[in-house]
N, CA, C and O atoms as a GROMACS GRO file, in nm:
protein
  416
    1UNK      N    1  -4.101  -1.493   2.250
    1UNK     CA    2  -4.074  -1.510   2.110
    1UNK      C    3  -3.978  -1.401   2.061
    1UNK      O    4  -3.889  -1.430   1.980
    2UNK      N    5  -3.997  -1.259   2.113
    2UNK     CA    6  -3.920  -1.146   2.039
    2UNK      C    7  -3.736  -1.201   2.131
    2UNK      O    8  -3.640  -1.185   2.055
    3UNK      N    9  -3.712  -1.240   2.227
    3UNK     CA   10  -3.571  -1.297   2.247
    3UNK      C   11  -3.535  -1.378   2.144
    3UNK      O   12  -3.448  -1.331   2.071
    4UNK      N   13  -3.570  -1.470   2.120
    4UNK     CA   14  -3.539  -1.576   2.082
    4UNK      C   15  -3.507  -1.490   1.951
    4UNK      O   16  -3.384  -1.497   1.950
    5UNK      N   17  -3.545  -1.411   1.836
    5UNK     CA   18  -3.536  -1.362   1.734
    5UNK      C   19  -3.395  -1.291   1.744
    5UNK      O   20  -3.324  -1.312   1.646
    6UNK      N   21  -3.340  -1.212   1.841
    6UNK     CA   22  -3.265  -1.127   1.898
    6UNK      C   23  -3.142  -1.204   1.919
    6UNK      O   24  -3.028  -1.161   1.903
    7UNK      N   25  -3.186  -1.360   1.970
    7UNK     CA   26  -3.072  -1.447   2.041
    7UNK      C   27  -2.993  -1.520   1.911
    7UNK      O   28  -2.877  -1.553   1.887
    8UNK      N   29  -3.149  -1.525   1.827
    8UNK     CA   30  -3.026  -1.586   1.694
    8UNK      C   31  -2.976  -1.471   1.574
    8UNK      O   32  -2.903  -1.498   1.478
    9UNK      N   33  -3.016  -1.376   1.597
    9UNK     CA   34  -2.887  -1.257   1.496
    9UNK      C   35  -2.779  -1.225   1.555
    9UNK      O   36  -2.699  -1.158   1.491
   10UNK      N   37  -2.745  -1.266   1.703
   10UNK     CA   38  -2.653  -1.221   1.833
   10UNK      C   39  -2.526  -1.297   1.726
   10UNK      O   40  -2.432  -1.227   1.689
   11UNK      N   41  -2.537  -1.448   1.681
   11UNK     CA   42  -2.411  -1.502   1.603
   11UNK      C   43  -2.346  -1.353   1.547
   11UNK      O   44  -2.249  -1.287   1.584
   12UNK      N   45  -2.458  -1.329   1.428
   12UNK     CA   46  -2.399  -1.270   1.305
   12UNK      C   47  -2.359  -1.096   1.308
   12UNK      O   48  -2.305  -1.029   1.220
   13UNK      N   49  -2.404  -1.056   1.432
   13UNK     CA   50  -2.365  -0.940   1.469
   13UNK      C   51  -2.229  -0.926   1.545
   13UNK      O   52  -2.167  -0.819   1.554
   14UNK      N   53  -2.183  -1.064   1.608
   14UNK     CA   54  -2.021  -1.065   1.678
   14UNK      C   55  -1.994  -1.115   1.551
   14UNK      O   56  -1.919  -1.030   1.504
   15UNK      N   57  -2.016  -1.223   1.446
   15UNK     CA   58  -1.931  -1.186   1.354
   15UNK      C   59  -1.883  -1.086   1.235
   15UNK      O   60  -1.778  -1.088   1.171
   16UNK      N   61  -1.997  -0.996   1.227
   16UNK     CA   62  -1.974  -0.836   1.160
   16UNK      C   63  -1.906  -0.780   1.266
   16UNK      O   64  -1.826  -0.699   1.219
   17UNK      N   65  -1.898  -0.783   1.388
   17UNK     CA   66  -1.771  -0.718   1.470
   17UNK      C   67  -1.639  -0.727   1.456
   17UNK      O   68  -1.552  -0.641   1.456
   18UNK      N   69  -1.634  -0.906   1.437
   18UNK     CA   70  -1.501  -0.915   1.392
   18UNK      C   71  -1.444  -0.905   1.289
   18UNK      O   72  -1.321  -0.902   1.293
   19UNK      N   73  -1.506  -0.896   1.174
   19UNK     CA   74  -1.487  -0.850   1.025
   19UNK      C   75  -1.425  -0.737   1.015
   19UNK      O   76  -1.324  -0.708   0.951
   20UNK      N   77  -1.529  -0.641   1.119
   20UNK     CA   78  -1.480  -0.514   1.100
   20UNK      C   79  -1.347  -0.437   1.183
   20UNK      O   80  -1.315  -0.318   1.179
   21UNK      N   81  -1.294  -0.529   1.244
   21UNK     CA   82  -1.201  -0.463   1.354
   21UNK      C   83  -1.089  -0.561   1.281
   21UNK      O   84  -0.970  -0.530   1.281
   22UNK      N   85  -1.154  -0.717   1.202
   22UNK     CA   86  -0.978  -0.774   1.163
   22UNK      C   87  -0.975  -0.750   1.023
   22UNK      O   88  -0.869  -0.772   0.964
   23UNK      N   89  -1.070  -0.711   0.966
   23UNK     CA   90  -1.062  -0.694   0.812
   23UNK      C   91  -1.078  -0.575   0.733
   23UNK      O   92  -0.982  -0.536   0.666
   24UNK      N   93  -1.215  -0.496   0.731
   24UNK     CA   94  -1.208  -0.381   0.720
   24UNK      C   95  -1.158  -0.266   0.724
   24UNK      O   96  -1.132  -0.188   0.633
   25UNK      N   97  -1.140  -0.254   0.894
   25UNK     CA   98  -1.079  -0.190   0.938
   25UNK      C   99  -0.891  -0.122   0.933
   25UNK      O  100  -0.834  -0.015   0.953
   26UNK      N  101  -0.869  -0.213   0.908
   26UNK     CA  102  -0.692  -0.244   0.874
   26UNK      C  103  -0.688  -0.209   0.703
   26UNK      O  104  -0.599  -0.139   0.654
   27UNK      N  105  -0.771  -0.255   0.644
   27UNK     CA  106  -0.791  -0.245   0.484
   27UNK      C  107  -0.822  -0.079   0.418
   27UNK      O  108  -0.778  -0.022   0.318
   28UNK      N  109  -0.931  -0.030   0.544
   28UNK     CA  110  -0.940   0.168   0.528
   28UNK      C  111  -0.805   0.200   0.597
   28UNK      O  112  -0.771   0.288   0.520
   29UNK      N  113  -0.715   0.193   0.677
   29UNK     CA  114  -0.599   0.217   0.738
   29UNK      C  115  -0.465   0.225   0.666
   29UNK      O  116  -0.378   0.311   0.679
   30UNK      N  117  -0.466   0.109   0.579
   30UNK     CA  118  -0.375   0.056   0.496
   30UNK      C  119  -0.406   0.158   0.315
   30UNK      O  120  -0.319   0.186   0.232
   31UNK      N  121  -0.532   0.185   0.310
   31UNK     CA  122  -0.562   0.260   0.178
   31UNK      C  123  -0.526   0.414   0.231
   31UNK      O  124  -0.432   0.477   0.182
   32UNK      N  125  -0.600   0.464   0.326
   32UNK     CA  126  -0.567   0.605   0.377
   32UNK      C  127  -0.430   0.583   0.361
   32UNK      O  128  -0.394   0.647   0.262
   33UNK      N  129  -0.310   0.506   0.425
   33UNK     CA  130  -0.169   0.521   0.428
   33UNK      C  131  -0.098   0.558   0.234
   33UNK      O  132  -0.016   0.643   0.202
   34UNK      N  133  -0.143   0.495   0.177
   34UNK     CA  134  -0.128   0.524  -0.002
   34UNK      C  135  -0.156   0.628  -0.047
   34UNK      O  136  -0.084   0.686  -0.129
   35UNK      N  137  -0.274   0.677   0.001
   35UNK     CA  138  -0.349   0.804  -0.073
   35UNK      C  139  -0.234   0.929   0.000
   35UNK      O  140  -0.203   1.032  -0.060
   36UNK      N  141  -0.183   0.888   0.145
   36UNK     CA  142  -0.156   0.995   0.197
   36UNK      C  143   0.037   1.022   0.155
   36UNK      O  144   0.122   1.111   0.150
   37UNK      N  145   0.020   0.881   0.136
   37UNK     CA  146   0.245   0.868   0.048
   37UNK      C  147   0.177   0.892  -0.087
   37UNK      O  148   0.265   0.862  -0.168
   38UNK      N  149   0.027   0.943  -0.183
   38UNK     CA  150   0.104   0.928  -0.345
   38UNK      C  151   0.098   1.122  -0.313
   38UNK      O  152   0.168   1.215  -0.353
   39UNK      N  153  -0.009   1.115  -0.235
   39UNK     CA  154  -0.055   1.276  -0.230
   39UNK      C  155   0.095   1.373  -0.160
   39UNK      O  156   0.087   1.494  -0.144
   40UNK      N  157   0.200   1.306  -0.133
   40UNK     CA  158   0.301   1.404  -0.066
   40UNK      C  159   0.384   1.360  -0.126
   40UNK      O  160   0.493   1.402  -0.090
   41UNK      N  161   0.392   1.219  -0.286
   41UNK     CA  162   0.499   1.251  -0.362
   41UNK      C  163   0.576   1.361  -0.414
   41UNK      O  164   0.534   1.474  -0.387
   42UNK      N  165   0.653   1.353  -0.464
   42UNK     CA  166   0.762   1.457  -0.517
   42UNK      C  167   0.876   1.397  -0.610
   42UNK      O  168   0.930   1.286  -0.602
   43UNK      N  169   0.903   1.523  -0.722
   43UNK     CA  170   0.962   1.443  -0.773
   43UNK      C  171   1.124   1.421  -0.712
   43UNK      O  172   1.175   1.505  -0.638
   44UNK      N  173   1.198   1.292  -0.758
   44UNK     CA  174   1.292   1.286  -0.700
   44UNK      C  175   1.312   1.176  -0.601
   44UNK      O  176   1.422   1.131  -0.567
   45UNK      N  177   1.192   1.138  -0.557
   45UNK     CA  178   1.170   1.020  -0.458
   45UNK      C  179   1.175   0.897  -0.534
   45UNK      O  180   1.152   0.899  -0.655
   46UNK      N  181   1.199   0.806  -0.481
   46UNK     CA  182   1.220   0.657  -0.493
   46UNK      C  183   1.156   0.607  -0.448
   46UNK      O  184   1.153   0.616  -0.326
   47UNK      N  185   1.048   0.508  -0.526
   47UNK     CA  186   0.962   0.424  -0.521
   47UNK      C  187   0.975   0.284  -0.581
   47UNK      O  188   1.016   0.267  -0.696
   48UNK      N  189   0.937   0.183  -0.500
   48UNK     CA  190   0.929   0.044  -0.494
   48UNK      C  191   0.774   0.023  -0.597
   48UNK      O  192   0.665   0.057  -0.551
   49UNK      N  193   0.788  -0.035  -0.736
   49UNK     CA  194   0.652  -0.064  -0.822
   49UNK      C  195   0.570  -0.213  -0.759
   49UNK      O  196   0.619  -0.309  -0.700
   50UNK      N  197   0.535  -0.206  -0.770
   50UNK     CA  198   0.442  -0.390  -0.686
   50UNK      C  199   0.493  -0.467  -0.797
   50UNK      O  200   0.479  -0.587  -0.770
   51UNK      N  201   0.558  -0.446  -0.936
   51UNK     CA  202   0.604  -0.556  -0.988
   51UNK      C  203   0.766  -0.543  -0.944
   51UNK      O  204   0.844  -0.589  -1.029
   52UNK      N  205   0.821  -0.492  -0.837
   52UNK     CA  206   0.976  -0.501  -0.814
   52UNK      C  207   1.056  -0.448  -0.827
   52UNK      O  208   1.169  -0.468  -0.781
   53UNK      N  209   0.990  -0.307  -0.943
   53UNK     CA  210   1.113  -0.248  -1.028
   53UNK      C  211   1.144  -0.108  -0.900
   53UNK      O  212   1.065  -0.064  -0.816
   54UNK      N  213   1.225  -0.084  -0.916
   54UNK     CA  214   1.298   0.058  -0.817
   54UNK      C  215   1.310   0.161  -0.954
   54UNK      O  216   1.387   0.145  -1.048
   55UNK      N  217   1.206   0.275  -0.937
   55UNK     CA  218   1.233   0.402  -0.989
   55UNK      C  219   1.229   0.491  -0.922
   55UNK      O  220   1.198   0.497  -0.803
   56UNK      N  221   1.275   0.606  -1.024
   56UNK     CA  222   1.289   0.720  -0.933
   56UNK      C  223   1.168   0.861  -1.008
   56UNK      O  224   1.175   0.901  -1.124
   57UNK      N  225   1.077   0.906  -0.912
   57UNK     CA  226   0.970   1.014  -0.955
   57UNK      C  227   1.044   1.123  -1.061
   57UNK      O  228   1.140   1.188  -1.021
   58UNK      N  229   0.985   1.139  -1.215
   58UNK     CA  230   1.025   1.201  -1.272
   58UNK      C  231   0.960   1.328  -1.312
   58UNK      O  232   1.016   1.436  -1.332
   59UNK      N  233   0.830   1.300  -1.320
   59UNK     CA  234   0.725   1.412  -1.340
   59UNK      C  235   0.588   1.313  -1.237
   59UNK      O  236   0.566   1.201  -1.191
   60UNK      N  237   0.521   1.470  -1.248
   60UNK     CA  238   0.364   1.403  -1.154
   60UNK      C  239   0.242   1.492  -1.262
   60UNK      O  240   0.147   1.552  -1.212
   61UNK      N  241   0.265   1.487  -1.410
   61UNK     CA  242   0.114   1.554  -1.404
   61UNK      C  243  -0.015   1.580  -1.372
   61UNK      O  244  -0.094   1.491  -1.342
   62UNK      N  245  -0.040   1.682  -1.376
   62UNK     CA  246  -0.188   1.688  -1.257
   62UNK      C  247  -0.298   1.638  -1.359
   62UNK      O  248  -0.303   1.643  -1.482
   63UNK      N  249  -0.373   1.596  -1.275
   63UNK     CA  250  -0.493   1.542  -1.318
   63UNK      C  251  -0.496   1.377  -1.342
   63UNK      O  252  -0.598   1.311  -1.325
   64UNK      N  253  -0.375   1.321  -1.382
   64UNK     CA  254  -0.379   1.217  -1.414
   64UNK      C  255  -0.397   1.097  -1.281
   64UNK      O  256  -0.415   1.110  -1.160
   65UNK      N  257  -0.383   0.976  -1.375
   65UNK     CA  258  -0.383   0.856  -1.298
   65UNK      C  259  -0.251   0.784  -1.350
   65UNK      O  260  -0.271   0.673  -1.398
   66UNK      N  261  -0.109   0.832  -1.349
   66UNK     CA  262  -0.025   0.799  -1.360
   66UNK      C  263   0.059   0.916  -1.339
   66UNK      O  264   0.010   1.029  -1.333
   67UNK      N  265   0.207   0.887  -1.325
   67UNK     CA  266   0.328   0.955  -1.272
   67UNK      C  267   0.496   0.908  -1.365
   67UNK      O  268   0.544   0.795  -1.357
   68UNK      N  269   0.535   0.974  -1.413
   68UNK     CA  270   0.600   0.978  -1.541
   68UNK      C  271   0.781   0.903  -1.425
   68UNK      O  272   0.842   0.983  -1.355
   69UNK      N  273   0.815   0.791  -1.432
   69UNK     CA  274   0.914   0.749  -1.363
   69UNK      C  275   1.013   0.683  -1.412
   69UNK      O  276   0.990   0.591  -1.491
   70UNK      N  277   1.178   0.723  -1.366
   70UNK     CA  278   1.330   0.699  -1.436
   70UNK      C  279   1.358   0.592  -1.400
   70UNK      O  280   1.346   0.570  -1.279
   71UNK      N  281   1.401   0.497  -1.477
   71UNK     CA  282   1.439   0.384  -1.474
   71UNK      C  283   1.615   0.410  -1.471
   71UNK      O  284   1.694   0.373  -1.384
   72UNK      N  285   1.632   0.457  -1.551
   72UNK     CA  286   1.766   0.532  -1.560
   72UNK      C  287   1.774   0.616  -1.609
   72UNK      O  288   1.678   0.691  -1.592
   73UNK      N  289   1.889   0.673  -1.704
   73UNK     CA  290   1.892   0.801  -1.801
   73UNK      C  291   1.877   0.796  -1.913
   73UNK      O  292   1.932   0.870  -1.994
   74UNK      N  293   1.793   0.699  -1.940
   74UNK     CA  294   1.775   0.676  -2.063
   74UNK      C  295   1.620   0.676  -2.093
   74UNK      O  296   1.560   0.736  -2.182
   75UNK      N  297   1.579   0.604  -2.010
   75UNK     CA  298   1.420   0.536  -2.016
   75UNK      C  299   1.347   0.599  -1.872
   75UNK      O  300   1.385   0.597  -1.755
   76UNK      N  301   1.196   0.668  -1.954
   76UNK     CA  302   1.117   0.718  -1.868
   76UNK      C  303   1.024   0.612  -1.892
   76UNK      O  304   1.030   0.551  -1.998
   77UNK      N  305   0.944   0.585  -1.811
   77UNK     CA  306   0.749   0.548  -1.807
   77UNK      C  307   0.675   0.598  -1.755
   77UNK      O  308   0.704   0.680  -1.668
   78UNK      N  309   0.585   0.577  -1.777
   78UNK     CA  310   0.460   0.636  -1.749
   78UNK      C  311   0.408   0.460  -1.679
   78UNK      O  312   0.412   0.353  -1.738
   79UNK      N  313   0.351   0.496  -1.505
   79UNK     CA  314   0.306   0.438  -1.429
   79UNK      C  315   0.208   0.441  -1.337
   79UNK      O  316   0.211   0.538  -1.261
   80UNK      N  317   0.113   0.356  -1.320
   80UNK     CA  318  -0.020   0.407  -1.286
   80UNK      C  319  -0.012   0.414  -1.129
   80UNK      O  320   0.023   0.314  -1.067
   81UNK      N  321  -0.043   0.525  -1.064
   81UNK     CA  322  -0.039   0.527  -0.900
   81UNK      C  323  -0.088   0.404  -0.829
   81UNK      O  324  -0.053   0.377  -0.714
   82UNK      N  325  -0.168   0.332  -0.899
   82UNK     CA  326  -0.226   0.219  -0.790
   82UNK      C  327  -0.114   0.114  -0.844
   82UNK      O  328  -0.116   0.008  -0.781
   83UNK      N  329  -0.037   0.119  -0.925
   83UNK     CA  330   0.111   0.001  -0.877
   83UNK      C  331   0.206   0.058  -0.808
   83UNK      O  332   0.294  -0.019  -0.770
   84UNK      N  333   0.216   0.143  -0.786
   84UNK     CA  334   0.325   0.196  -0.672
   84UNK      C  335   0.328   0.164  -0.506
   84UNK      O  336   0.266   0.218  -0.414
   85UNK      N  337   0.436   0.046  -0.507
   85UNK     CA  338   0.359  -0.002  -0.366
   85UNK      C  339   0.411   0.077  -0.235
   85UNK      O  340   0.339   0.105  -0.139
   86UNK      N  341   0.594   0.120  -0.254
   86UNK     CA  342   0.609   0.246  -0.148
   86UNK      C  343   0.734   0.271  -0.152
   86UNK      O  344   0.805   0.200  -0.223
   87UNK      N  345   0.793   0.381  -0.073
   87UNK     CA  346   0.898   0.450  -0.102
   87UNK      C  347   0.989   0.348  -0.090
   87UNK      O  348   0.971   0.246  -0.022
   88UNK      N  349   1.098   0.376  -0.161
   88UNK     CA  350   1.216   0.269  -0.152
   88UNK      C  351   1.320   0.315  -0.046
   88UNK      O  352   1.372   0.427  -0.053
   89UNK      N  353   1.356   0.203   0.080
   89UNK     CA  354   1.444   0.234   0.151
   89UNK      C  355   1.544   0.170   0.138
   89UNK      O  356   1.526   0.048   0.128
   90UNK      N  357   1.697   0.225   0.132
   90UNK     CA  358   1.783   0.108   0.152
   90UNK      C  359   1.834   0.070   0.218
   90UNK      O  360   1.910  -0.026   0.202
   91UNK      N  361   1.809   0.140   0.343
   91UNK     CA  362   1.865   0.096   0.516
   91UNK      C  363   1.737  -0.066   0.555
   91UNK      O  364   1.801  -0.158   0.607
   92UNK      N  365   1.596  -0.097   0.536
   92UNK     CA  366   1.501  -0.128   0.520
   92UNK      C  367   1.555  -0.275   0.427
   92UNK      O  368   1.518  -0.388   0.462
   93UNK      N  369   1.590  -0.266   0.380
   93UNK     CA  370   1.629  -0.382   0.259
   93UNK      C  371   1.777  -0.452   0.282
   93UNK      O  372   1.767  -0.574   0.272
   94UNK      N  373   1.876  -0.419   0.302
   94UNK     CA  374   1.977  -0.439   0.410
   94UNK      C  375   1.950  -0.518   0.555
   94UNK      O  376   2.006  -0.621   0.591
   95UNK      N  377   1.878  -0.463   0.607
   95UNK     CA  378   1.812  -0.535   0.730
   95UNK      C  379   1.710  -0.662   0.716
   95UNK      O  380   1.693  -0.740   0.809
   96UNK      N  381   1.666  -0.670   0.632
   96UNK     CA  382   1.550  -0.794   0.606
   96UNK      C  383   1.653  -0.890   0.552
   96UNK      O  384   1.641  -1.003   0.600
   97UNK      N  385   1.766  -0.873   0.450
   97UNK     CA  386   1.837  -0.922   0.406
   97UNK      C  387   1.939  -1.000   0.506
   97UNK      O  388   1.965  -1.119   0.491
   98UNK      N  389   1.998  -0.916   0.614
   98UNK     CA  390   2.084  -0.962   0.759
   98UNK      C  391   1.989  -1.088   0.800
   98UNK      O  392   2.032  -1.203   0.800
   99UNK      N  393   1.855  -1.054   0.834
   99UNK     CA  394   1.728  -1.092   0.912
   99UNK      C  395   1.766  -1.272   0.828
   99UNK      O  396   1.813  -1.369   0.887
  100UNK      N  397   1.727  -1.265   0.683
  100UNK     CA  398   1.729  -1.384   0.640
  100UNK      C  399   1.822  -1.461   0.608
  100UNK      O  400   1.804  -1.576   0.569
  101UNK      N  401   1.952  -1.396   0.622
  101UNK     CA  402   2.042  -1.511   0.667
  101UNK      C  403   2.082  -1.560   0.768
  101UNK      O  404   2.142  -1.667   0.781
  102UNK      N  405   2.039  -1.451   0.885
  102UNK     CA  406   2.052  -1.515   1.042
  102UNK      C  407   1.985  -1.630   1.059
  102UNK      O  408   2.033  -1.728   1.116
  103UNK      N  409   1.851  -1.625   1.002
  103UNK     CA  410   1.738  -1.742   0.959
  103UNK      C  411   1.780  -1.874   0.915
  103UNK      O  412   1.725  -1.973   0.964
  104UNK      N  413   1.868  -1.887   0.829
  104UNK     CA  414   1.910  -1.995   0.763
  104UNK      C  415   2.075  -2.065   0.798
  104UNK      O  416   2.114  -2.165   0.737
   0.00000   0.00000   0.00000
């Protein structure tokens, strides 16, 4: 009787295995990678916002949950670290761009 108890949690323990090696796992990997690009911002860097926009780091006051960023020379904002999706490259953007017209 005590197998048989053992034989049917055996499903749900390979599938908490695979949760954790295709989902979890990649998801703490992918957050550590953010915490570790907002924590070595600076100002001056160029960042990609998750709504599209390209600014450039203008101030970082401490304590906060936002980072003061140039749109141009005119217009600052104030933007919250968890929309900042990552540094802006333009060698990176050029190449995806080649990529999708070779595609078509």
């Amino acid at each position: 009787m005590e197998q048989t108890g053992i034989i049917s949690f055996f499903p749900l323990i390979v599938l908490f295995i695979v949760f954790y090696f295709f989902l979890i796992k990649p998801q703490q990997k992918k957050a550590q990678q953010q915490k570790q690009m907002l924590d070595e911002m600076k100002v001056g860097d160029v960042f990609v916002l998750t709504s599209g926009i390209i600014c450039e780091v203008d101030a970082i006051p401490a304590n906060t949950e936002y980072v003061l960023m140039r749109l141009n020379n005119d217009c600052v904002i104030k933007v919250y670290k968890d929309a900042i999706l990552g540094k802006y490259e333009e060698k990176n953007i050029e190449e995806k761009n080649k990529n999708n017209i070779k595609k078509k």
